[in-house]
Backbone as JSON Lines, residues from 0, in Angstrom:
{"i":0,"aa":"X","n":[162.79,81.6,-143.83],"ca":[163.32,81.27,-142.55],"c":[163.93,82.51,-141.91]}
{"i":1,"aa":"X","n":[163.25,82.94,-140.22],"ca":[163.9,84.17,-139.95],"c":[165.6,83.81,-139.15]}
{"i":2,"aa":"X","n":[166.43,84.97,-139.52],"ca":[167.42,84.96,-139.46],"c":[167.65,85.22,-137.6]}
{"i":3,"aa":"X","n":[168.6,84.27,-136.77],"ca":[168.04,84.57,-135.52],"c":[169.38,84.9,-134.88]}
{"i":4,"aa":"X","n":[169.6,85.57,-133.76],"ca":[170.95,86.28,-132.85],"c":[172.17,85.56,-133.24]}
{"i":5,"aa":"X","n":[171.58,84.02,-132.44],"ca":[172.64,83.02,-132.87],"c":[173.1,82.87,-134.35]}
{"i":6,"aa":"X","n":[172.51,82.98,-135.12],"ca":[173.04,82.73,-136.2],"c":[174.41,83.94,-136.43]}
{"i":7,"aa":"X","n":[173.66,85.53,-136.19],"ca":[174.5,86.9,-136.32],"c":[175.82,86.11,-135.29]}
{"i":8,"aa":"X","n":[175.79,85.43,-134.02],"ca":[176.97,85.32,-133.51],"c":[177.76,83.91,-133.46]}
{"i":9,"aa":"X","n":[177.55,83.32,-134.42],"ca":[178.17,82.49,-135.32],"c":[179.0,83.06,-136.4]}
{"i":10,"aa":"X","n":[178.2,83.72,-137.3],"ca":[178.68,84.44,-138.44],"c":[180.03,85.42,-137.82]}
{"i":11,"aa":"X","n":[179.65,86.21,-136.81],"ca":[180.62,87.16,-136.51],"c":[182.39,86.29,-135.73]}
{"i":12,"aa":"X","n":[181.7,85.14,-134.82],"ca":[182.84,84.29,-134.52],"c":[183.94,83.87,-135.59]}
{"i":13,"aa":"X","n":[183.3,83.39,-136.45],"ca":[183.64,82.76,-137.82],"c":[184.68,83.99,-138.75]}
{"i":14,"aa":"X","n":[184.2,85.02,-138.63],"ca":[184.57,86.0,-139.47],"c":[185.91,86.38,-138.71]}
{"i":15,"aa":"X","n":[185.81,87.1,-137.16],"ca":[186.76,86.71,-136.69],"c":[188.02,85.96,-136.2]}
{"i":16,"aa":"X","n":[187.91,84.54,-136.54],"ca":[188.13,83.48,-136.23],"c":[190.24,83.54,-136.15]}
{"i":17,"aa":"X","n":[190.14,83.94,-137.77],"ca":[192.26,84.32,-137.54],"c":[192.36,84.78,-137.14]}
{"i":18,"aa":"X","n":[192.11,86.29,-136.91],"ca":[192.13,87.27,-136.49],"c":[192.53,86.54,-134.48]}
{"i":19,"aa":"X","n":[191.81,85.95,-134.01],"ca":[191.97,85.52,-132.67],"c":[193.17,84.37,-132.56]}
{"i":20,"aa":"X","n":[193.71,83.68,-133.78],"ca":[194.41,83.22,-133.38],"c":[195.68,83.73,-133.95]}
{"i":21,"aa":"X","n":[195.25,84.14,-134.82],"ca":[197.08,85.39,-135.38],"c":[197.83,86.02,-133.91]}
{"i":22,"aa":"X","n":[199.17,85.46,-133.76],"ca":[199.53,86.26,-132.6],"c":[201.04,87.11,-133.28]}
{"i":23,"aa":"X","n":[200.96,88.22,-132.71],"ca":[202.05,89.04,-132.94],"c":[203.26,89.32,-131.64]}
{"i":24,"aa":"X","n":[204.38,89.28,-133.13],"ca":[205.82,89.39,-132.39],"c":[206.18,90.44,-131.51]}
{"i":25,"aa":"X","n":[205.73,90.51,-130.49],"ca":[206.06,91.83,-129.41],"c":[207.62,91.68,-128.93]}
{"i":26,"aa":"X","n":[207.99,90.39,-128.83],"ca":[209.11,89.79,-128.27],"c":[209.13,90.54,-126.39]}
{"i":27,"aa":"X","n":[208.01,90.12,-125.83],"ca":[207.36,90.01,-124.77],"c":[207.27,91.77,-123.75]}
{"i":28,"aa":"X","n":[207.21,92.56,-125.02],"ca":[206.51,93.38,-124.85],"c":[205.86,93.82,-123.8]}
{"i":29,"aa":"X","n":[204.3,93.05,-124.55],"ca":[202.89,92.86,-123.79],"c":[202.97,92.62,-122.41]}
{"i":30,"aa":"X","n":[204.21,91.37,-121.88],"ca":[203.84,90.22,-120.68],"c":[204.79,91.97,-119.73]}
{"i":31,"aa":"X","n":[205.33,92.05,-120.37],"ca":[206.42,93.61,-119.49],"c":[205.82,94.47,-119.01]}
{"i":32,"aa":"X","n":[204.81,95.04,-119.62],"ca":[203.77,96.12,-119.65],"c":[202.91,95.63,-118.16]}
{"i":33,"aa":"X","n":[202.32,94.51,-118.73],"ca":[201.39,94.14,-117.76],"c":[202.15,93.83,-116.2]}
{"i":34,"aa":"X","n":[203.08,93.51,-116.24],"ca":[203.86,93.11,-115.11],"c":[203.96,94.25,-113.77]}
{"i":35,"aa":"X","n":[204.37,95.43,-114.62],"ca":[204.44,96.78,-114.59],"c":[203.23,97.75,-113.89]}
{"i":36,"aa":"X","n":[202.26,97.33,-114.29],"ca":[200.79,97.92,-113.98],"c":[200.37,97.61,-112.48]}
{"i":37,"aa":"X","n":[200.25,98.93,-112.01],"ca":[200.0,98.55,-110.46],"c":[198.43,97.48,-110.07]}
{"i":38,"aa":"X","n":[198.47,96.9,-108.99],"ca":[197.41,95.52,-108.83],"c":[196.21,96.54,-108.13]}
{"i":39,"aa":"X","n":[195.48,96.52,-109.33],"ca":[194.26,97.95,-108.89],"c":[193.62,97.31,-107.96]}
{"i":40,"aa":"X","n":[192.95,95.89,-107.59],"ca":[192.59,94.71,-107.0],"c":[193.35,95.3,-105.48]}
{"i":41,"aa":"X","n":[194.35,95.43,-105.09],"ca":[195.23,95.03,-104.46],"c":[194.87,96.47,-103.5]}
{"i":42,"aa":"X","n":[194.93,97.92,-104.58],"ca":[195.07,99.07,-103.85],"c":[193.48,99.2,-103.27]}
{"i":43,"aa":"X","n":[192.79,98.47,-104.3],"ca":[190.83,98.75,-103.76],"c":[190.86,98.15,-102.65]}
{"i":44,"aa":"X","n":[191.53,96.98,-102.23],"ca":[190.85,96.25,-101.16],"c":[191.74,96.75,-100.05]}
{"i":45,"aa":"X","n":[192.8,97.12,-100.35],"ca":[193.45,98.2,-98.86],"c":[192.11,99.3,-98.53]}
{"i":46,"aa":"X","n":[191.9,100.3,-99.78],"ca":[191.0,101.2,-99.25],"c":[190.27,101.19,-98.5]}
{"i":47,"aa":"X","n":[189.58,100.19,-98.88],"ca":[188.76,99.63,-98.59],"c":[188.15,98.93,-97.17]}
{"i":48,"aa":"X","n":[189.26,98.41,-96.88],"ca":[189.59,98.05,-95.71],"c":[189.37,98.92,-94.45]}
{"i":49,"aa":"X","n":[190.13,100.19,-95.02],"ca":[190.6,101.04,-94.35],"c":[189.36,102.05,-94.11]}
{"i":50,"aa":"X","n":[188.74,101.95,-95.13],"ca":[187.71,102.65,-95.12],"c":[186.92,102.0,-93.99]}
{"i":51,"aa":"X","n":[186.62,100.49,-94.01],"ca":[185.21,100.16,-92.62],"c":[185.96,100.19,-91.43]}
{"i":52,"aa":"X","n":[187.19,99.71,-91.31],"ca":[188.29,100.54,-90.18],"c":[187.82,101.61,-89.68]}
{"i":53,"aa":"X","n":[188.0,102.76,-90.17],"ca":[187.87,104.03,-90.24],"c":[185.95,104.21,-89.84]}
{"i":54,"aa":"X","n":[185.35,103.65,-90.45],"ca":[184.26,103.53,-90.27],"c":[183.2,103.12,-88.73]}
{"i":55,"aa":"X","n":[183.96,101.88,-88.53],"ca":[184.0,101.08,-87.32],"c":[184.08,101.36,-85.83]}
{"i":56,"aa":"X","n":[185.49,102.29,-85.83],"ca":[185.8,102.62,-84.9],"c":[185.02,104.17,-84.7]}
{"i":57,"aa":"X","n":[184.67,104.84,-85.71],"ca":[183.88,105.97,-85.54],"c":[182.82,105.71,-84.84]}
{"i":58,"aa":"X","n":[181.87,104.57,-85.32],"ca":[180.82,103.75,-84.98],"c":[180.73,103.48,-83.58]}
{"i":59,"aa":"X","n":[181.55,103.02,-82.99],"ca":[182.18,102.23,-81.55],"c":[182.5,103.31,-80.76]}
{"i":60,"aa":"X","n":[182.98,104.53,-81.33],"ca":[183.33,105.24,-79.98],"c":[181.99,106.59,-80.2]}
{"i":61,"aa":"X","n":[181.23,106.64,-81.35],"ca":[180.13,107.0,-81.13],"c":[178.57,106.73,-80.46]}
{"i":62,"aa":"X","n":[178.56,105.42,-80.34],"ca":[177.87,104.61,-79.71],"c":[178.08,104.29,-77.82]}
{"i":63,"aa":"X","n":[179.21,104.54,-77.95],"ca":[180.21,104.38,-75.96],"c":[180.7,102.89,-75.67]}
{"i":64,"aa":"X","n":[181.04,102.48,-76.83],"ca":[181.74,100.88,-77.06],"c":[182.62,100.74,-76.18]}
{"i":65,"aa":"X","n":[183.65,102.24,-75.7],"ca":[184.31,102.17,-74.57],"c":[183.88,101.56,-73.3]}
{"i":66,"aa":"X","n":[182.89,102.48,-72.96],"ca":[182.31,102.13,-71.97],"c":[181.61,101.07,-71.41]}
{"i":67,"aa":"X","n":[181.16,100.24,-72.62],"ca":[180.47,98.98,-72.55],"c":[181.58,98.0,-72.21]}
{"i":68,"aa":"X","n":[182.61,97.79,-72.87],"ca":[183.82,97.12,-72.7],"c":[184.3,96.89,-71.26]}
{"i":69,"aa":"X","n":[184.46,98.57,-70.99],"ca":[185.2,98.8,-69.84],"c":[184.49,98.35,-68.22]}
{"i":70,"aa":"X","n":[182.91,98.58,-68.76],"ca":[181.75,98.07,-67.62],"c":[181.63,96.04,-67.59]}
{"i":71,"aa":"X","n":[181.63,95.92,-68.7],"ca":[181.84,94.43,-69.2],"c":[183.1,93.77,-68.33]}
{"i":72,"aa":"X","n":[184.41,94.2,-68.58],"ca":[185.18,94.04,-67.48],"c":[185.38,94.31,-66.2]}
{"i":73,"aa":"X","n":[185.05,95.57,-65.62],"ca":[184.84,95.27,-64.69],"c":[184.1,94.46,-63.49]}
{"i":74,"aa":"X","n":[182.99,94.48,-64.39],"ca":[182.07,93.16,-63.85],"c":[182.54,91.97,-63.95]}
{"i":75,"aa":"X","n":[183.23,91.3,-64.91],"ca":[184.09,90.18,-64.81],"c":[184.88,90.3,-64.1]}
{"i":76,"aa":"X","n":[185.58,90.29,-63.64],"ca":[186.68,91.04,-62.58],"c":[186.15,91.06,-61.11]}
{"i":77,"aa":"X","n":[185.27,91.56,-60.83],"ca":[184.67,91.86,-59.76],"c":[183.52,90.64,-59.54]}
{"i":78,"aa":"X","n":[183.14,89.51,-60.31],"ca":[181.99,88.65,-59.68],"c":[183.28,87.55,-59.94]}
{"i":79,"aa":"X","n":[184.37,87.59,-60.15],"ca":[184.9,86.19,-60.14],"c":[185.01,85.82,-58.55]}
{"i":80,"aa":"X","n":[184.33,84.2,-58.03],"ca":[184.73,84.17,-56.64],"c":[186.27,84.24,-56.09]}
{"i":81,"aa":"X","n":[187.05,83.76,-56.89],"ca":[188.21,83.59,-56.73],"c":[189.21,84.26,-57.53]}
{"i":82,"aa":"X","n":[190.44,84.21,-57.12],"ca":[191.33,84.6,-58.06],"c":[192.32,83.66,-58.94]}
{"i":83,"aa":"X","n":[191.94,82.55,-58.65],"ca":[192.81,81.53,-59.54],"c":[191.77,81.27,-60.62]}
{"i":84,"aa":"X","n":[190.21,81.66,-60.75],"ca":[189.66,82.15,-61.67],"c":[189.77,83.52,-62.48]}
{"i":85,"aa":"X","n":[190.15,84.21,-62.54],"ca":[190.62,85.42,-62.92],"c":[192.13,85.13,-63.51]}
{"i":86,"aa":"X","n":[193.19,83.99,-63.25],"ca":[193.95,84.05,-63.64],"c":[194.09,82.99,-65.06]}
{"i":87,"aa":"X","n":[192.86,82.49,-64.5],"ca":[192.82,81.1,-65.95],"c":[191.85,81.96,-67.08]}
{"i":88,"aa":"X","n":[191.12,83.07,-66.59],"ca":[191.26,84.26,-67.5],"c":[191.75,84.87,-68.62]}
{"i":89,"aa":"X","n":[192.94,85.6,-67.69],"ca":[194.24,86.03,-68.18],"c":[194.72,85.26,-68.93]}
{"i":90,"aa":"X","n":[195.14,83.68,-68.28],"ca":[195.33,82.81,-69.66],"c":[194.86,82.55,-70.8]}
{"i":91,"aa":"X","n":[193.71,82.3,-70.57],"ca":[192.96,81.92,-71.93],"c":[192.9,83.54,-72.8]}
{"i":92,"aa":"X","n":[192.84,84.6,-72.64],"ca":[192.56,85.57,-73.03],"c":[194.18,86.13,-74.05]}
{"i":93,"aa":"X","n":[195.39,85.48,-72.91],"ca":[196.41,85.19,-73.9],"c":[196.66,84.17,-75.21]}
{"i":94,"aa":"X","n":[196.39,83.29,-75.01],"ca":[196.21,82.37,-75.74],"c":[194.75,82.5,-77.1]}
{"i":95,"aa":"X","n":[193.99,83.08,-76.67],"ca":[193.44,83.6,-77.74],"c":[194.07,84.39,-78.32]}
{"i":96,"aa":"X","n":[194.88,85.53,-78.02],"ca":[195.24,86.82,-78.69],"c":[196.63,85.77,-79.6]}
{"i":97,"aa":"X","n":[197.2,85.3,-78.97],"ca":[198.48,84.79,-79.75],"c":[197.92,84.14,-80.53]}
{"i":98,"aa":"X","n":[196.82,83.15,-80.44],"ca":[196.44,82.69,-82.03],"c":[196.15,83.4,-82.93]}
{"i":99,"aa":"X","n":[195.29,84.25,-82.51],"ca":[194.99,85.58,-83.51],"c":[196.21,86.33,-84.62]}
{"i":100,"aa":"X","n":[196.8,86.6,-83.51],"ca":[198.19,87.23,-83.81],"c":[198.93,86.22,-84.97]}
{"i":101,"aa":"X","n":[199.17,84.94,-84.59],"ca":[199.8,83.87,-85.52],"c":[199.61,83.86,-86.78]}
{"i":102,"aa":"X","n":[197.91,83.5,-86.36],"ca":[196.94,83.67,-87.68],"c":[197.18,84.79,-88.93]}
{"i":103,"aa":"X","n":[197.04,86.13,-88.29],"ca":[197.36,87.66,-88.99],"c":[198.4,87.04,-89.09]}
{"i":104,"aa":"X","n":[199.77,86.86,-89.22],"ca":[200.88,86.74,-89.52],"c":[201.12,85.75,-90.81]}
{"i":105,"aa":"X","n":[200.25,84.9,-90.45],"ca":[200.57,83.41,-91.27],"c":[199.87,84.1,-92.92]}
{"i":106,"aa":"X","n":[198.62,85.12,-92.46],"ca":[198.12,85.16,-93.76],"c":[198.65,86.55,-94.48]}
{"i":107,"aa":"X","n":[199.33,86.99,-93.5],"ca":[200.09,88.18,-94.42],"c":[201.16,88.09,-94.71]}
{"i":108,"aa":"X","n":[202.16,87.87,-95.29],"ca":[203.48,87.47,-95.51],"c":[204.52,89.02,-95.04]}
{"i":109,"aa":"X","n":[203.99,89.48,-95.69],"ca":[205.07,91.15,-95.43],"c":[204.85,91.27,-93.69]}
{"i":110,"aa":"X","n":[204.26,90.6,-92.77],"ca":[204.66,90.77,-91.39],"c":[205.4,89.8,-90.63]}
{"i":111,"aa":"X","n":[205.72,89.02,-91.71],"ca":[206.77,87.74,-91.16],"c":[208.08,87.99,-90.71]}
{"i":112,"aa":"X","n":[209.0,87.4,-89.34],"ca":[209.93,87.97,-88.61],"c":[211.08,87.2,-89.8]}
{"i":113,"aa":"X","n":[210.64,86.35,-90.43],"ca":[212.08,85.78,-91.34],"c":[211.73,85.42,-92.22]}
């Protein structure tokens, strides 16, 4: 009968077996150490961040994103018939940004006013 993987990782579980549940007296040591250790998770995804940031806006003002924006509005601006259209605009354009704003706030804690 040939001898097959599973069997080698049975045998090796088995052999190990105290060994995984023997725990040693650090008298919490270990949990200190780890506590201690900066959140590598934490600093990658700033970089990171920062990096398509950085990326983005290179992108946008290499391309003339300015200018598209700035032509984009003015044309809004200039075909509204009226101006009590232009001002329900302004509103809604506030009211988007403050949710936004809320939002960023609600999910970052370190920008909270209390």
């Amino acid at each position: 009968m040939a001898k097959t993987e599973n069997d080698d990782d049975l045998l090796l579980e088995q052999f190990f077996q105290p060994a995984r549940q023997m725990e040693l007296a650090d008298d919490g040591f270990t949990q200190r150490v780890k506590h201690r250790l900066p959140d590598r998770t934490l600093r990658l995804s700033r970089i990171w961040t920062a990096a398509c940031v950085i990326v983005g806006v290179v992108v946008f003002t290499l391309l003339g994103g300015w200018h598209v924006l700035l032509g984009w509005g003015l044309r809004l601006m200039t075909t509204m018939p009226t101006t009590g259209q232009l001002a329900q605009l302004w509103l809604m354009l506030l009211v988007a940004t403050a949710l936004v704003l809320s939002e960023v706030v609600r999910r970052e804690p370190r920008l909270r006013l209390y």
